[in-house]
N, C-alpha and C positions, 0 to 999 in steps of 0.2 A: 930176567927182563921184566918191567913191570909190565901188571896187565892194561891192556889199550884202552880209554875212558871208552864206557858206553855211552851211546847217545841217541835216546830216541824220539823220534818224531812222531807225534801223535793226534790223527787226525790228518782229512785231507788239507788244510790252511798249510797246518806245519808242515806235508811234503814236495810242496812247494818250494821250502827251500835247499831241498836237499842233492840238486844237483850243483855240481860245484863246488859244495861246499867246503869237502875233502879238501880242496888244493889250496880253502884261504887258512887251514889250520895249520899251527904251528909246530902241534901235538898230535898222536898219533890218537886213533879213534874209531871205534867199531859205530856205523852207522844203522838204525832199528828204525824202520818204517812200520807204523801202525796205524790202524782204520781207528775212525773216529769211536766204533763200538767194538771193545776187546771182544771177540767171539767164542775165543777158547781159554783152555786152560793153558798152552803153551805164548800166547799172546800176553795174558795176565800177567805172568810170571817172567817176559821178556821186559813188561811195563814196570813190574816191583825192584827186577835188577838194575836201572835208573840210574847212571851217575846225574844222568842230567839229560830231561825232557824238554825238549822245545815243544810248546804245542798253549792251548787257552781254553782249555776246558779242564779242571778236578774239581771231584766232592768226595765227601767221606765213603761211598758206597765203590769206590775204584779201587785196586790192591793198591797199598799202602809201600811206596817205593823208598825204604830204609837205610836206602846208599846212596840217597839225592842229596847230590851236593848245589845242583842250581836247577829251580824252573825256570827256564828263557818265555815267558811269554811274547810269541810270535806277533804281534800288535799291540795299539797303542792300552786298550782297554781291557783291564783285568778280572771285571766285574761276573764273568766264567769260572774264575777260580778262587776257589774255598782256602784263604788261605790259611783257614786253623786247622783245616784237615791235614794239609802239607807237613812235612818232617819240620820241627824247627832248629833241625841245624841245615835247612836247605835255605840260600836265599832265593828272591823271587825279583825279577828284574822285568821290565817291560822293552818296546823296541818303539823309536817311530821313521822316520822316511816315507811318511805318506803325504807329509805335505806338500810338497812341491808337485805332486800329481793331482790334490784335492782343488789348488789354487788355479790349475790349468783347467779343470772342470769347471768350478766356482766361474773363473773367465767366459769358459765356452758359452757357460750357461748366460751368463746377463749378455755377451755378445751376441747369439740367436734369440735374446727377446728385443732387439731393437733391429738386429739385420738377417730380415725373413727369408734367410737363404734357401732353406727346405720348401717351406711354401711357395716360394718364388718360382721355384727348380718346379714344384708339381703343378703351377699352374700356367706355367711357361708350355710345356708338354701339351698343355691341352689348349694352345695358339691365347693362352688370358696372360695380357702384358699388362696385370694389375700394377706392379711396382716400376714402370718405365719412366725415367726422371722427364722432367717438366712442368708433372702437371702440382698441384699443391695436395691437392688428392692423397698420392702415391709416396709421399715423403717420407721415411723410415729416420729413426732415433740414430743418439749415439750414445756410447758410455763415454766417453770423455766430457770432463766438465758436473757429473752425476753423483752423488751423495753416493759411495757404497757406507753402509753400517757395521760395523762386525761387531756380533755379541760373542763374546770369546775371545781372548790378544794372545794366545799362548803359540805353539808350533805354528798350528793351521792357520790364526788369525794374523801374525806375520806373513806369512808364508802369500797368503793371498793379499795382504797387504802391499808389498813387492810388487805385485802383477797389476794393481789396481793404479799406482803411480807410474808404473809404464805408459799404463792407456791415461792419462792425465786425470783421473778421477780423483775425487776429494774426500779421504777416508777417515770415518769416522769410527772410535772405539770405545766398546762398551764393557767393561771387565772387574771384578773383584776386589783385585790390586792395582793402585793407581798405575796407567800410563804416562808418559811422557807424552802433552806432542813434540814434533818434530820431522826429520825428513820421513817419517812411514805414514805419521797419524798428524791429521788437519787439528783433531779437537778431542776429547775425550771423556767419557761421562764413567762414573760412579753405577754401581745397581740400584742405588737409592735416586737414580735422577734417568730410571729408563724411559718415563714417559715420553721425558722432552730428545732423548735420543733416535727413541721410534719416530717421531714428527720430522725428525733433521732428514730419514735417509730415503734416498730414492730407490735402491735397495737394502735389505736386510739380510745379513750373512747368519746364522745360528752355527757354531762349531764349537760348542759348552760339550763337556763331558755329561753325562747322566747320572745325578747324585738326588738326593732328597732335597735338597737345597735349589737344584735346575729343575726336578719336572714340572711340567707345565708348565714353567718361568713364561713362556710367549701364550698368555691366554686370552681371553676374552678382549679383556681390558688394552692389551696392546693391542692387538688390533685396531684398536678403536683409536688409537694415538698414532697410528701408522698411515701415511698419506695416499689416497683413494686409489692411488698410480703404483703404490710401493708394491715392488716385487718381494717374497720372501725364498730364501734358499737356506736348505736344511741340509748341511752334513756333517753335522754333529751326532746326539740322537733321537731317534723317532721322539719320544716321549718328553723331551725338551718343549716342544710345541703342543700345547694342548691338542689332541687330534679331533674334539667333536669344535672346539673352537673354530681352528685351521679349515677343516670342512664346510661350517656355516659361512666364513669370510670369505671363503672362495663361492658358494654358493651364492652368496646374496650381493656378490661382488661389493665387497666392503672395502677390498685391494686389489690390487691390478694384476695380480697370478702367483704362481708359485710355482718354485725347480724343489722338486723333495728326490733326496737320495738314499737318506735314512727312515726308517718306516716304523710299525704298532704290533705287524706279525710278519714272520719270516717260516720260509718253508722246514720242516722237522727231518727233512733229509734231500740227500741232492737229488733233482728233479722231481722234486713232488711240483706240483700245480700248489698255488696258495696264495690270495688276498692280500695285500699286503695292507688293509685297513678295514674293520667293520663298515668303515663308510664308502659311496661309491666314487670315488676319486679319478677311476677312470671315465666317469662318465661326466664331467667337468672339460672344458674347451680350456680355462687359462689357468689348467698344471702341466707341466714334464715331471713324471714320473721314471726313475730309473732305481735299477736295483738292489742299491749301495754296491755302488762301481765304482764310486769318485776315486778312491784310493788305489786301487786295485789296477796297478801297471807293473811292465817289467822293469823300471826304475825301482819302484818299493820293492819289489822282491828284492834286488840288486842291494839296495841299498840297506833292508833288515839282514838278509842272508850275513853279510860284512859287519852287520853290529851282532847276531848272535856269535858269529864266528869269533869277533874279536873279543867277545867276554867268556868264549870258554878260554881261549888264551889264557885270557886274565885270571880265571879260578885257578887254571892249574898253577901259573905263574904265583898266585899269591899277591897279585894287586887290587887294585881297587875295582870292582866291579861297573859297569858304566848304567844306569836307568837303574836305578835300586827300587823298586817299590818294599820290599823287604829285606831287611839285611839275614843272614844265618844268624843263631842264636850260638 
């Protein structure tokens, strides 16, 4: 009989997907749950024996797993794993299904910057009928009819594109590779013509990956080409947006607020306390700061769990792997 693939899960991200995940396989399969830091030597050596590690963290200082036939990286970004260090007869494939949870945020978000429902709610409570219609005073926005921008057209930038033509908004796209317009996209710019894109939107979407080419890409200078009123939402990452820039336009209100999801520092273990920027951002009135949450539902679980399951299938099977970032050599 042969022996059962191993498959470990490493890292709290990667065990996440691990309930259930038995039942979507085709193939029979010994499941290895490991903490983000191998502690021992019977750990090390459960991680070296490896058919195939779900998980988004290697570097060359981790035992060297010489039976990997596939790294599933558990999310969309790979930029955690070393991939010279990796076996090169392992391939290396990534996951996404976080869009459609990103785009429902991305919504949520521009929808409570125009209908002050939390505000509303807290100062109701305390008998102030600030927002009570009639008076001209008290009149609240809509997104319908509103310029959203998106820097980015790829998963996310569709993805939230969808949701923004629901609410009748006018979606504007800024990307790499020509767009079409059409029924997603009003209009579309070039990276060589972001200035006059920042002017068009009444929101700013950022969902760029983090390359040498993106950071900082949103700095100084956009700002200053972005309209006095223009919101900016960031969940793409931190570092895509210049962060002393983003700070000073919020500060000196050069723009009309910002939704950040993606951040500059992240805590170095679960529950530690930690800043998520040298600068004081909490202490700004027109940010929402949240955790990088956007992605993070039981839909994407659902729906990565089903895409790594279905590519061990495929290893074993001998087909084409699906999200390649590395093929095996």
């Amino acid at each position: 009989m042969a022996m059962a693939l191993r498959i470990v899960f490493h890292g709290r991200n990667a065990a996440s997907f691990v309930e259930g995940f038995d039942t979507l396989l085709d193939v029979g399969a010994e499941l290895v749950i490991l903490p983000d830091q191998l502690a021992d030597d019977a750990q090390r050596a459960a991680f070296a024996e490896a058919d195939v590690i779900v998980g988004n963290r290697f570097d060359a200082d981790m035992p060297s797993p010489n039976k990997l036939r596939l790294y599933q990286v558990c999310a969309t970004g790979y930029d955690g794993v070393e991939l010279s260090a990796l076996p090169a007869s392992a391939a290396v494939c990534n996951c996404f299904g976080h869009e459609p949870a990103i785009a429902e945020y991305v919504m949520a978000g521009l929808l409570s910057h125009q209908v002050r429902l939390v505000d509303a709610d807290r100062r109701l409570r305390q008998n102030d009928w600030a927002y009570r219609s009639g008076s001209p005073a008290n009149v609240h926005g809509e997104i319908a009819g509103k310029v959203i921008g998106l820097l980015g057209f790829g998963h996310i930038g569709k993805a939230i594109a969808k949701k923004a033509k629901a609410f009748d908004m006018v979606v504007h796209a800024a990307n790499r590779s020509p767009v079409e317009p059409g029924d997603l996209v009003d209009r579309s710019y070039g990276l060589d013509a972001l200035p006059d894109f920042y002017a068009s939107a009444d929101f700013v979407v950022v969902s760029l990956p983090l390359s040498e080419e993106t950071r900082s890409l949103v700095d100084d200078q956009a700002f200053g080409h972005m309209k006095p009123e223009a919101v900016l939402v960031n969940v793409g990452r931190g570092p895509v947006v210049d962060e002393a820039a983003l700070f000073e336009a919020l500060s000196l209100r050069r723009i009309g607020g910002a939704i950040i999801d993606t951040w500059y520092r992240y805590p170095g273990a679960e529950g530690e306390a930690a800043s998520p920027s040298r600068f004081d951002f909490a202490g700004l009135s027109n940010v929402v700061m949240t955790p990088h949450m956007s992605g993070w539902t039981d839909g994407t679980i659902d729906r990565r769990r089903r895409t790594i399951a279905g590519n061990v299938d495929r290893l074993v099977a001998g087909e084409p792997l699906a999200n390649v970032v590395r093929p095996a050599q």
